[in-house]
C-alpha positions in Angstrom: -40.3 -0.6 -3.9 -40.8 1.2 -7.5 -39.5 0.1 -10.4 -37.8 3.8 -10.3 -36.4 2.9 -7.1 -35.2 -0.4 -8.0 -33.5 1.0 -11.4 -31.6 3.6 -9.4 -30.2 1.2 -7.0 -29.4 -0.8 -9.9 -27.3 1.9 -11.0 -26.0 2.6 -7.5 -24.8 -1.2 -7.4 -23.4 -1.1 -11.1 -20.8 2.5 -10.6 -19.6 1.5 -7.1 -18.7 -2.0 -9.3 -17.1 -0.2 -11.9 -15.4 2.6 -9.6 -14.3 -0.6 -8.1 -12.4 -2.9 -10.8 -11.7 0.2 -12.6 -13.3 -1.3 -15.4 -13.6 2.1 -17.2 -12.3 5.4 -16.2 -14.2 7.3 -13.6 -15.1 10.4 -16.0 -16.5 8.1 -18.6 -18.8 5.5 -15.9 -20.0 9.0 -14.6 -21.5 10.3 -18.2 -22.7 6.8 -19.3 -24.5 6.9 -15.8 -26.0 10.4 -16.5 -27.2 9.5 -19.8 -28.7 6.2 -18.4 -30.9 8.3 -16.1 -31.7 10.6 -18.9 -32.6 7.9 -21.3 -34.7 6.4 -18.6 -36.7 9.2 -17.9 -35.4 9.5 -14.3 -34.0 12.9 -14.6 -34.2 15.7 -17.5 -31.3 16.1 -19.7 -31.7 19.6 -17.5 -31.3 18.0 -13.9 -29.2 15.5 -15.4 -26.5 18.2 -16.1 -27.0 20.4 -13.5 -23.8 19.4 -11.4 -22.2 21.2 -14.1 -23.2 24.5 -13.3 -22.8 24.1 -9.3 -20.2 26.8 -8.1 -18.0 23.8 -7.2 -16.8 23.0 -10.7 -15.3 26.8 -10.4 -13.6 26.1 -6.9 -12.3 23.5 -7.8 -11.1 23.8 -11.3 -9.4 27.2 -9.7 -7.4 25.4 -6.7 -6.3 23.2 -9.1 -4.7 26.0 -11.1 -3.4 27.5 -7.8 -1.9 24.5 -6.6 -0.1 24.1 -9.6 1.0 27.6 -9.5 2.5 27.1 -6.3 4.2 23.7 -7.4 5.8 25.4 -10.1 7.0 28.3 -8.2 9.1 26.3 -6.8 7.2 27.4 -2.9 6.7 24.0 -2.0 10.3 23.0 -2.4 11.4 26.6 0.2 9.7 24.3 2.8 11.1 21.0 1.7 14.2 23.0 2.5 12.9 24.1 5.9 13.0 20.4 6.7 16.0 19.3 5.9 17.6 22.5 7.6 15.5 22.4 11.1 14.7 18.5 11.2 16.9 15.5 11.3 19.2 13.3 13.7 16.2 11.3 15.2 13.3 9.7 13.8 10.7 11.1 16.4 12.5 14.7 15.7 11.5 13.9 11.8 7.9 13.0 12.7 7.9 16.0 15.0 8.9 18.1 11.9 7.4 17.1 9.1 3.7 15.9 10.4 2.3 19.2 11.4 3.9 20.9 8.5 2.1 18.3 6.1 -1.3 18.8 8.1 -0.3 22.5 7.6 0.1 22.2 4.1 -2.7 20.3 2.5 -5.6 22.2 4.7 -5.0 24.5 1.8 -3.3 22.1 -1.3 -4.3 18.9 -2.1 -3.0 16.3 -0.3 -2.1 14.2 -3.2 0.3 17.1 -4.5 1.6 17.6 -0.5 2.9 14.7 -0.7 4.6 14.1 -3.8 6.3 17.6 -3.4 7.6 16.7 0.4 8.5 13.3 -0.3 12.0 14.2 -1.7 13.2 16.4 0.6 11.4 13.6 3.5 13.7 11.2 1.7 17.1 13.3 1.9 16.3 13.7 5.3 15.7 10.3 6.0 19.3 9.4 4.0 21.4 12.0 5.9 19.7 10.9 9.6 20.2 7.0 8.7 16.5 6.9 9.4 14.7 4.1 7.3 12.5 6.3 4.4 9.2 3.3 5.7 9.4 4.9 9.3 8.4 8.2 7.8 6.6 8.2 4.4 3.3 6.5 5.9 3.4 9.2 8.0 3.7 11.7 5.8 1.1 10.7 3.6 -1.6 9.9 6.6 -0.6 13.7 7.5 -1.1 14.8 3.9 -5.0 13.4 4.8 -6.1 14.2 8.1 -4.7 18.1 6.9 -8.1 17.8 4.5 -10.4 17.8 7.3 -9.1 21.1 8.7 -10.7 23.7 6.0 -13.2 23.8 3.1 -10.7 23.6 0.7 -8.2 20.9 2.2 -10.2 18.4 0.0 -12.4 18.4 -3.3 -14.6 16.0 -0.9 -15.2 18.5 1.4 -16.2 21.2 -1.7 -18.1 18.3 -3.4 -20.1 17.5 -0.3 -20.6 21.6 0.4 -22.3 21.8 -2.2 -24.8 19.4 -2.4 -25.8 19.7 0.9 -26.5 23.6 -0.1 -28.7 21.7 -3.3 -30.4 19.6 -0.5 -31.7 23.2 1.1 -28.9 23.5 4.3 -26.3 26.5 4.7 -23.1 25.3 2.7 -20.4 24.6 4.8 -17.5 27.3 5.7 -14.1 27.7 5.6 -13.0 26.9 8.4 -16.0 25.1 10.1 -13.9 21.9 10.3 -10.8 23.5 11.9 -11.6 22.0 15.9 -12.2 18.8 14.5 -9.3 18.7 12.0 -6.6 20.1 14.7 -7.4 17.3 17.0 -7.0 14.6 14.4 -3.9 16.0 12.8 -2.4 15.8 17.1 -4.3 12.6 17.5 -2.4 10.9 14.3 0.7 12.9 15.0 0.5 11.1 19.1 -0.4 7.8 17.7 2.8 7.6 14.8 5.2 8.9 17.7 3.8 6.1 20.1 2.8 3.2 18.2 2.4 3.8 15.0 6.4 3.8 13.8 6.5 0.5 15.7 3.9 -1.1 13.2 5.8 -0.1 10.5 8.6 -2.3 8.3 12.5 -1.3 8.6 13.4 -1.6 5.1 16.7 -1.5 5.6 18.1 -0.4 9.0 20.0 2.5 8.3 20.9 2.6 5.1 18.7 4.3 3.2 21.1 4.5 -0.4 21.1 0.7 -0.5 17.3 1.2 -0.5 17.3 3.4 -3.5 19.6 1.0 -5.2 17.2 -2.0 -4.8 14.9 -1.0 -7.1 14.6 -3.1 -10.0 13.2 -1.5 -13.5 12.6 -2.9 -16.6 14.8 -2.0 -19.5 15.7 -3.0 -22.9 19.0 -3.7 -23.7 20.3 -4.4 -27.5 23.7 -6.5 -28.2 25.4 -3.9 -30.9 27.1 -5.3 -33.8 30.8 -6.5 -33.1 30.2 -7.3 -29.2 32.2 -9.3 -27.9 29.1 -10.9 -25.7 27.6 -12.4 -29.8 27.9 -15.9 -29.6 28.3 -16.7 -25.7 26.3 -18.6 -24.2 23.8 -16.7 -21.7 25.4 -18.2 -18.3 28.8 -17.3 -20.0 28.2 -13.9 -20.2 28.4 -11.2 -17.6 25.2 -9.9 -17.7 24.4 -11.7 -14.4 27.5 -10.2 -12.7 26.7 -7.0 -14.0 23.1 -7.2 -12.2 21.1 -7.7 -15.4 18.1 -10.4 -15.1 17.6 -11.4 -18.4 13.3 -12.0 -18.3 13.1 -12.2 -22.2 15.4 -12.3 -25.6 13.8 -10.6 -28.9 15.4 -11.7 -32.2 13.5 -9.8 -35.0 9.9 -10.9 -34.7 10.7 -14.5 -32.1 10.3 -14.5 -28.9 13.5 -16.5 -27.0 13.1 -17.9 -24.0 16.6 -17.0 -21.6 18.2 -20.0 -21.0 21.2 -20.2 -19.2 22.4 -22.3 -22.6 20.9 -19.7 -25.4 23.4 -18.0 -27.0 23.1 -14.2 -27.4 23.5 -13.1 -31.1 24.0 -9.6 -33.0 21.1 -7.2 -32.8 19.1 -9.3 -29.8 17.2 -7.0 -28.0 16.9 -7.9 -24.4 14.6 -7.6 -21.8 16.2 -7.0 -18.7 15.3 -6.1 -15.1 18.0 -4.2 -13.3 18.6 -1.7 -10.7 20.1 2.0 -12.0 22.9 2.0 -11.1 23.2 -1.5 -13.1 21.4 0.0 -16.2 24.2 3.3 -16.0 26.8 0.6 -16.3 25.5 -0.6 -19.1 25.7 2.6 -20.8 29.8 2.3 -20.6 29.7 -1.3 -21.7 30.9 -2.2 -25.5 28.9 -4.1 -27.5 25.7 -3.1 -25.2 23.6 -0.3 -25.6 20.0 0.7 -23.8 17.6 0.8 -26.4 16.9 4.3 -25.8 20.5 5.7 -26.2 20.1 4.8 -30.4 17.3 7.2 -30.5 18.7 10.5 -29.4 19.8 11.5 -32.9 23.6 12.5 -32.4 23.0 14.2 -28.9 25.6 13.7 -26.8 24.9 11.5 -24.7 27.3 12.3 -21.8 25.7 15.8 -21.5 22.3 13.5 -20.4 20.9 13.3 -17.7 18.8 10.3 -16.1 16.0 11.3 -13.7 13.3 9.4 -11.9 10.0 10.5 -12.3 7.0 9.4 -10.6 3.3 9.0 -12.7 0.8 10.5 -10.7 -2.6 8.9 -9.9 -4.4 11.3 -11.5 -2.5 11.8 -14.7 -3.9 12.0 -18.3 -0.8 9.1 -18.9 -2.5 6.1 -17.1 -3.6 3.3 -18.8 -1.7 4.4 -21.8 1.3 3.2 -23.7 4.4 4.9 -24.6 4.5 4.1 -28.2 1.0 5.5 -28.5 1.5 8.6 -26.6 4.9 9.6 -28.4 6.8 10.3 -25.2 9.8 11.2 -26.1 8.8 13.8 -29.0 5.7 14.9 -26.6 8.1 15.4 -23.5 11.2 16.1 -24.5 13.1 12.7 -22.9 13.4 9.6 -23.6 11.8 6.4 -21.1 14.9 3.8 -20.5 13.0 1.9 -17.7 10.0 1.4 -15.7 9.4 0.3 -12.2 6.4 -1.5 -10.8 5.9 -2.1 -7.4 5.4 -5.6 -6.8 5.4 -6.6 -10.1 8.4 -8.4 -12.4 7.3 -7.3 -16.1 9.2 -9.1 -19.3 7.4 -7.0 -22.1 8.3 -4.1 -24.6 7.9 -1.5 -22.3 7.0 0.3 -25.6 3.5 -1.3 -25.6 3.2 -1.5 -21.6 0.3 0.3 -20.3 1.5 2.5 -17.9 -0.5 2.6 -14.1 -0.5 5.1 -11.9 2.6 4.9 -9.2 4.9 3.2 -11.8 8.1 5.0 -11.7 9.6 5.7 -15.0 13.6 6.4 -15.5 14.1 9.5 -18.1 17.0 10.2 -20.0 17.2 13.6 -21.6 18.9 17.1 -21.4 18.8 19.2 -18.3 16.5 22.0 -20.0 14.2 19.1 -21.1 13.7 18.3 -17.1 13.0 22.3 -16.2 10.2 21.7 -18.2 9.0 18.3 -17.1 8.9 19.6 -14.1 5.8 22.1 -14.8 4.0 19.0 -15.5 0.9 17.7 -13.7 1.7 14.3 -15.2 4.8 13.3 -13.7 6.5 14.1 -10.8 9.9 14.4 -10.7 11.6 12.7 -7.9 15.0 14.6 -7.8 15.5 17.8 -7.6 14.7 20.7 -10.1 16.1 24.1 -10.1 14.3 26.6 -10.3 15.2 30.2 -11.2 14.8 33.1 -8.5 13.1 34.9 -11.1 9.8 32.2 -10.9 10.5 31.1 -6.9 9.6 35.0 -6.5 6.1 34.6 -8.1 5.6 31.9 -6.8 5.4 33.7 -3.3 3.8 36.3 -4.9 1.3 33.2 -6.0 1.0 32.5 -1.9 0.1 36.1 -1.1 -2.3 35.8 -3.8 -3.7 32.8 -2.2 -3.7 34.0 1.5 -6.1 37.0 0.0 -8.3 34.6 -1.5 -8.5 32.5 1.5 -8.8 35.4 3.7 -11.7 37.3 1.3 -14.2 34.4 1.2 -13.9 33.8 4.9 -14.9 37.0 5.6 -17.7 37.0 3.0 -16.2 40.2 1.8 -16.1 37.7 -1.4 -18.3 35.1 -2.7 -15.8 32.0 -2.3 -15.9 30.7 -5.7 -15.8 34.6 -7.6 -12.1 34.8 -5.0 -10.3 31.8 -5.9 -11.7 32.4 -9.9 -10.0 36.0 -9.0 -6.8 34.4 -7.8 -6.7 32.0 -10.5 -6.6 34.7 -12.7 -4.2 36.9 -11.0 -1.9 33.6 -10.8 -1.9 33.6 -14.8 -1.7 37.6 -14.8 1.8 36.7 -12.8 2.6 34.8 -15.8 3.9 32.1 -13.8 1.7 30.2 -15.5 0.2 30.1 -18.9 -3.7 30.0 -19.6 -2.6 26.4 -21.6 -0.7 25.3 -18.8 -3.9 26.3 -16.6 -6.2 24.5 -18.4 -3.7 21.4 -18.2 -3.4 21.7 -14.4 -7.7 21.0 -13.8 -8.4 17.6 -13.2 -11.1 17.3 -15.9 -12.0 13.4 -14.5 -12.7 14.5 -11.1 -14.8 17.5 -12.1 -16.8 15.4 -13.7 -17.2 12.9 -11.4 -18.2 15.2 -8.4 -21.0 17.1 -11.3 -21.8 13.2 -12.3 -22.4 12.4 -8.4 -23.9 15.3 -7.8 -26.9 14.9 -10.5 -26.9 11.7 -8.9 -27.7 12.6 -5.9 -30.8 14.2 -7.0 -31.7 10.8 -8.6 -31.7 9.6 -5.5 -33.8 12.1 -3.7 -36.5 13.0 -6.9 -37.1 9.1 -7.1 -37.5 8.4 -3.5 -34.6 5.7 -3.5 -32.7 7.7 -0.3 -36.2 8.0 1.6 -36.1 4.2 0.8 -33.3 3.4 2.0 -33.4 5.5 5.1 -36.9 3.7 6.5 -35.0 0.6 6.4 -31.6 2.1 8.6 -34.6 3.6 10.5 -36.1 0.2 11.1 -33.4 -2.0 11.6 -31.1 0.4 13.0 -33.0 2.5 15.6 -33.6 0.4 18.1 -29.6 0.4 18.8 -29.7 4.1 19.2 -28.7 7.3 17.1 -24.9 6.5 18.4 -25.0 3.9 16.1 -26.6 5.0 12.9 -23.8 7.5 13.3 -21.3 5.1 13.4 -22.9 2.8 11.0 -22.6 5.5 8.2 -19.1 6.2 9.2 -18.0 2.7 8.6 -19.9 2.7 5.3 -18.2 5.7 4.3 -14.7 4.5 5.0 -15.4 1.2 3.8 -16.2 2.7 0.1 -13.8 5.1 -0.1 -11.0 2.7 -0.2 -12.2 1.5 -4.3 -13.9 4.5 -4.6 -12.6 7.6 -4.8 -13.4 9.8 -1.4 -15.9 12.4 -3.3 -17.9 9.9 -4.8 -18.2 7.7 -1.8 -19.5 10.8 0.0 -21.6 11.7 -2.6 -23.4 8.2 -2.6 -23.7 8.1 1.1 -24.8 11.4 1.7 -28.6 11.6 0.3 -29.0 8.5 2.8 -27.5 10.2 5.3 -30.0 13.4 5.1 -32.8 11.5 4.5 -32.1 9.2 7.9 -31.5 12.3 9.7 -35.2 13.7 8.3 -36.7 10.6 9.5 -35.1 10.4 13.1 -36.0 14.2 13.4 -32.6 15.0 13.8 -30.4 17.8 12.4 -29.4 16.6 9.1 -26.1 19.0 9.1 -24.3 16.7 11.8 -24.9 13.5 9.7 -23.2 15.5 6.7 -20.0 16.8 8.1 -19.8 13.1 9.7 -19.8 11.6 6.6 -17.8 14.5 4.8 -14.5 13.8 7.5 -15.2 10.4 7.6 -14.5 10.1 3.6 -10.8 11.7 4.1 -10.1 8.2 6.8 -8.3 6.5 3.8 -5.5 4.8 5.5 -6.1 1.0 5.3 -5.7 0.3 1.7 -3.2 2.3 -0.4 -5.5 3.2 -3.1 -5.7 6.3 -1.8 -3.3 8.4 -4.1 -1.1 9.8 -1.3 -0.9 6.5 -0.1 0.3 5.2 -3.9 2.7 7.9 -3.9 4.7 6.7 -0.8 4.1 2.9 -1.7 7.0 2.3 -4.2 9.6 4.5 -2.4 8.8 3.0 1.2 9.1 -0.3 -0.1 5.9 -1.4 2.0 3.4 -4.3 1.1 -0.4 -4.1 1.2 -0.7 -5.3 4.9 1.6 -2.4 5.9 -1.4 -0.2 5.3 -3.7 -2.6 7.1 -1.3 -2.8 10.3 -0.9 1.1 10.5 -3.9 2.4 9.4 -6.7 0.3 10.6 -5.6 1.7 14.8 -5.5 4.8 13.1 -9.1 4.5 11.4 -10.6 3.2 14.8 -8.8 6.4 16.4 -9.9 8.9 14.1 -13.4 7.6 14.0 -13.6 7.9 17.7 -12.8 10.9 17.9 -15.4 12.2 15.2 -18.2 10.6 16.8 -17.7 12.4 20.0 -16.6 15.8 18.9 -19.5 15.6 15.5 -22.3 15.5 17.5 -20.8 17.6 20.7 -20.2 20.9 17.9 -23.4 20.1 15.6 -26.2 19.3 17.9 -28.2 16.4 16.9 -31.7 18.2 18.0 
């Protein structure tokens, strides 16, 4: 082993570790990696930023624009309707409906945005069928993913592993090369939910699917006014615990008062309370209490407000930030009463709480304020938006625009990334959306990762580290057959992607994977679309961000995930290793 060889692995070890922990954000890890290998003289500041100029940064920054499009033309929503009109009564008839349509879906969008868009109108559903929202939303989001494997552009992972197997000298992949394989995985998982899957999954609460809404417990700040009656009681004398406030902390000026059932509650306390929303709107026709929030809006009215949900996304700008330091109510219009954390019971300023992806964040502001919330790539609103005929119309227009692209690049009548950078442009020419709002809609992160790992992957191969590691799978490995080493880079796919997000986890495995394949003398293009399907089996953990998505409103725990998805995972993988090598001969 050279010390080349050794420093690359080094590196290797060190961004799966930080990818992991999430000790720094993905976009920054990536360029500190990059400018490792420059410094170290293991690639030129040329090779180094070469992922940069790959045709997948264009692809990909121009579905994101498109997907956005369509989000904001409000063409997603037309289908949530189709579900609530056509599905219902049952809970296999929901499955029945909503599945396929999600596989449907993200083989074009990604899946992240499938399901955060279908969830509400899944939930409805699930409300008006008495049908508990757990039985379904783990299916919806496990459809959102096995959609990806069905075309070129259901995933970035699939783009991302496209085109470096195009830099590794094969023919990049097409656009519907996956489509056999993806169809029967999205009727494999759609089998498995009707037949045992549902059964693995929690009843929440049988049938009543309100009092599961109501359950959810946010944090809030509540401030005694001056003149309330409650000054001077005693805690346990008050009715703040009848009212379904849990007081978790008391703030009086700059002391910190623990809330004990003898404290007495004094003018111009500011409490820290944890309460569900209907308790919190009670509060807000309560004298002598008022939500924090409510003393801020400046003399609006505040019965003309309204108080929405809204969901941060994992892939939002917002994470790991505060509110105080990102200004939200002057950059967004509205005003944050309350958070919600899965699994967590908070008793700080939610002023100076760094906000994580999945928390769910209650909004109080004007109706106009929430039109435009909802254009945002940030946060997802989880009630319903209008949306004017006038933009619903373009944003069919947006899907015809789409279809073309689609359509072009298949044919080769159109280099794929010039048609969707067409299309991306035509979306804006609709003036649906703006070229700021565009520019918002890229995820700049995961462009940056997939160049990052791409560059990477060319460490790998110029240093020798993937020829390395491959005479060592080729050693220890072949004696147990090519079966094997097949299923052996599966399983180290899926096991990575569950930190790691599922581009770079293909992106790592992959030079390994072709360089094994060189070795054995086999086709290198079978081991790639292996690994490239295997990186969308994400259901075990729910890192993944559709997962995240459906993990606050299902009210699930982590071993949900484990039960459902690991049957599903064994499935899957089955059915890749029979059908990869059967459609991409090995020899």
């Amino acid at each position: 082993m050279t010390f080349s060889i050794l420093l690359v692995l080094g590196l290797l070890a060190a961004v799966i570790l930080v990818f992991s922990f999430e000790w720094l954000s993905v976009d920054l890890a990536t360029l500190l990696l990059l400018a490792a290998l420059v410094l170290t003289k293991t690639l030129t500041v040329e090779e180094a930023f070469s992922g940069f100029s790959n045709e997948i940064i264009i692809i990909l920054a121009s579905i994101f624009v498109l997907s956005g499009a369509l989000m904001k033309g409000g063409v997603l929503d037309a289908l949530g309707e189709v579900i609530h009109r056509f599905a219902g009564g049952s809970k296999a008839r929901i499955l029945l409906c909503v599945m396929p349509l999600t596989n449907f879906i993200s083989s074009f969008m990604n899946n992240t945005t499938t399901t955060a868009v279908l969830m509400p109108a899944v939930l409805g559903l699930c409300k008006r069928s008495k049908v508990s929202p757990s039985k379904v939303l783990i299916p919806l989001a496990y459809a959102s993913m096995l959609g990806g494997t069905c075309t070129l552009i259901g995933t970035s992972t699939n783009v991302a592993a496209s085109a470096y197997i195009r830099s590794a000298g094969m023919r990049p992949f097409s656009m519907f090369e996956f489509l056999p394989v993806g169809i029967t995985v999205g009727i494999a998982g759609l089998v498995y939910m009707l037949t045992i899957g549902h059964r693995l999954l929690p009843e929440t609460v049988a049938g009543n699917v309100a009092q599961s809404d109501a359950i959810r417990e946010f944090l809030s700040e509540v401030e005694i006014t001056p003149g309330s009656p409650l000054a001077g009681q005693a805690l346990r004398d008050s009715r703040l615990s009848a009212m379904g406030l849990q007081v978790r902390a008391i703030l009086r000026g700059e002391r910190r008062v623990e809330p004990e059932s003898g404290t007495r509650l004094a003018e111009g306390d500011l409490l820290l309370v944890q309460a569900s929303r209907e308790a919190l709107l009670e509060v807000k026709d309560t004298a002598g209490l008022q939500i924090r929030q409510d003393l801020h809006e400046e003399g609006k009215l505040v019965a003309a407000l309204r108080i929405v949900e809204a969901l941060l996304m994992p892939q939002s700008a917002l994470v790991g930030r505060t509110i105080r330091e990102l200004d939200f109510r002057r950059r967004f219009g509205v005003s944050v009463i309350a958070i919600y954390r899965r699994g967590h019971t908070l008793a700080t300023r939610i002023g100076g709480l760094p906000l994580r992806a999945g928390d769910v964040l209650l909004l109080q502001g004007s109706p106009e304020s929430f039109r435009f919330l909802a254009d945002n790539a940030d946060l997802f609103v989880l009630e319903e938006i209008e949306h004017q005929p006038a933009r619903r119309r373009k944003g069919f227009l947006v899907v015809g625009i789409f279809l073309v692209a689609v359509i072009a690049s298949s044919l080769s009548w159109v280099p794929l990334p010039i048609a969707f950078l067409l299309a991306a442009l035509g979306v804006v020419g609709t003036r649906l959306v703006t070229m700021e709002e565009a520019y918002n809609l890229i995820d700049w992160r995961l462009l940056i990762l997939i160049a990052g790992m791409t560059s990477f992957g060319l460490a790998m191969q110029k240093t020798g580290a993937a020829v390395w590691i491959a005479d060592l799978i080729v050693h220890w490995a072949a004696p147990f057959g090519t079966g094997f080493i097949l299923a052996a880079f599966a399983v180290l796919t899926i096991l990575l992607t569950q930190p790691m997000s599922n581009a770079a986890a293909a992106l790592v495995v992959l030079p390994v994977a072709v360089a094994t394949a060189h070795r054995l003398g086999l086709d290198p293009r079978a081991f790639a679309i292996l690994i490239t399907l295997s990186a969308s089996l994400s259901f075990i953990t729910p890192f993944e961000p559709s997962c995240l998505i459906v993990y606050g409103p299902g009210k699930y725990r982590f071993r949900d995930f484990m039960v459902c998805g690991l049957p599903l995972t064994v499935l899957v993988l089955a059915i890749l290793l029979v059908m990869v090598p059967m459609l991409w001969p090995l020899q």
